[in-house]
C-alpha positions in Angstrom: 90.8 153.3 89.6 91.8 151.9 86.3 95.6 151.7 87.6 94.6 149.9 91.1 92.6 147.4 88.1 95.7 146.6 86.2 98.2 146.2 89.3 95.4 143.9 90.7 95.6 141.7 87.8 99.6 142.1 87.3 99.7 140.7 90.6 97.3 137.7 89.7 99.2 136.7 86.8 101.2 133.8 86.4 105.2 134.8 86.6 106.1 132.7 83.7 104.8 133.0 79.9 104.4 129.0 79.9 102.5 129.0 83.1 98.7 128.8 83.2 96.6 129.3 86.3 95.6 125.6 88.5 94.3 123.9 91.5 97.2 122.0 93.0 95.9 119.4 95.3 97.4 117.4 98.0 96.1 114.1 99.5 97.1 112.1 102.6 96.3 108.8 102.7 97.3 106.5 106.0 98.1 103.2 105.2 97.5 102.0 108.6 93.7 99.5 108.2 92.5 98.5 112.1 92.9 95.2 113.0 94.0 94.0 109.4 97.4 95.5 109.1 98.2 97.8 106.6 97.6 98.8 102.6 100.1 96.6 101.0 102.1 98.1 97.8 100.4 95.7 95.6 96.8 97.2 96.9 97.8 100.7 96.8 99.4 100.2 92.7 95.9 98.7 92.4 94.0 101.3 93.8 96.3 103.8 92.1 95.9 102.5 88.7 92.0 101.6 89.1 91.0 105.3 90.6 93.1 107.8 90.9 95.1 107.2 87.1 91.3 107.1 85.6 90.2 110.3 87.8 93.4 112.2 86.9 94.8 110.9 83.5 97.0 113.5 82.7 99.3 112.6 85.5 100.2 113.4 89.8 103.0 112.0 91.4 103.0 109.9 94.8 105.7 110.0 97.2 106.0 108.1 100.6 105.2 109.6 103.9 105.2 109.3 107.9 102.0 110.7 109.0 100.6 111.1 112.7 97.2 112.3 113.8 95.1 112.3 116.9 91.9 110.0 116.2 88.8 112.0 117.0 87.2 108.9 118.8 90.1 107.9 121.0 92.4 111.1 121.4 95.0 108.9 120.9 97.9 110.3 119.1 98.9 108.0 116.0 101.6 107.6 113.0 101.3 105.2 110.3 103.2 105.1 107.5 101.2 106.9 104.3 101.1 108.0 100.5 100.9 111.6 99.2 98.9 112.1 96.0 99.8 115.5 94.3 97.7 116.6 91.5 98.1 119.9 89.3 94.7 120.1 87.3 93.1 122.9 85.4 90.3 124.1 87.1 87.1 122.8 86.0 83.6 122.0 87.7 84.0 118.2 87.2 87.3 118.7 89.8 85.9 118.9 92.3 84.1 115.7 92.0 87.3 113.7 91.0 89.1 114.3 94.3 85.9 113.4 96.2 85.7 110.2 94.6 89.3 109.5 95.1 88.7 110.4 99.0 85.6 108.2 99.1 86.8 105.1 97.2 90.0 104.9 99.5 87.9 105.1 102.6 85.5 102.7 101.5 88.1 100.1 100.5 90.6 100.6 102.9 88.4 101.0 105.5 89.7 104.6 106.6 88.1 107.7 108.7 89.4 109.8 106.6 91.9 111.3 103.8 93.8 114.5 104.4 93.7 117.2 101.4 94.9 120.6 100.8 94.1 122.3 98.1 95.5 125.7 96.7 95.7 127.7 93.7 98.7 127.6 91.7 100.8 128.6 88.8 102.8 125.9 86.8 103.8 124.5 83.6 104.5 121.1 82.0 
């Protein structure tokens, strides 16, 4: 039993020395806002550097996307052009409440149904 315990944990480690355990999280924000057109680069930098910098000061990089989803209400199928957040942050029990309010102040100001996220645990170093 002892042996099954050490593989187990073996198996859990980290494979690099510098690595430590975290929650990687991935966000999908359409930039598409009905009947107003869409987030402009100016608004998104604001909405960047207003929430997501002060929710995740240690740093997460964005990258541009092409995103299509079906909209619950209308079946329709549709693609928008969108921003992926990526966030590597050490788990703690304020995270969760950081991504939610990153999620809820985009949807409130941009006027979105939702935000995509993924979230997974992860090695890494930086």
């Amino acid at each position: 039993m002892i042996l099954g315990v050490l593989l187990a944990a073996s198996v859990a480690a980290c494979p690099l020395p510098s690595e430590q355990k975290m929650v990687e999280a991935e966000l999908f924000f359409g930039r598409d806002i009905e009947g107003s057109g869409l987030v402009g680069d100016a608004q998104w930098s604001d909405f960047v550097s207003g929430v997501v910098a002060r929710n995740f000061p240690d740093g997460f990089t964005v990258t541009d996307g092409d995103g299509e989803w079906r909209d619950p209400k209308s079946l329709k199928v549709v693609h928008e052009p969108s921003k992926i957040l990526l966030v590597a942050a050490k788990p703690s029990p304020g995270l969760k409440e950081k991504l939610q309010a990153v999620i809820d102040a985009y949807k409130t100001r941009f006027h979105q149904q939702s935000v995509g996220v993924i979230t997974r645990e992860v090695c890494a170093a930086f």
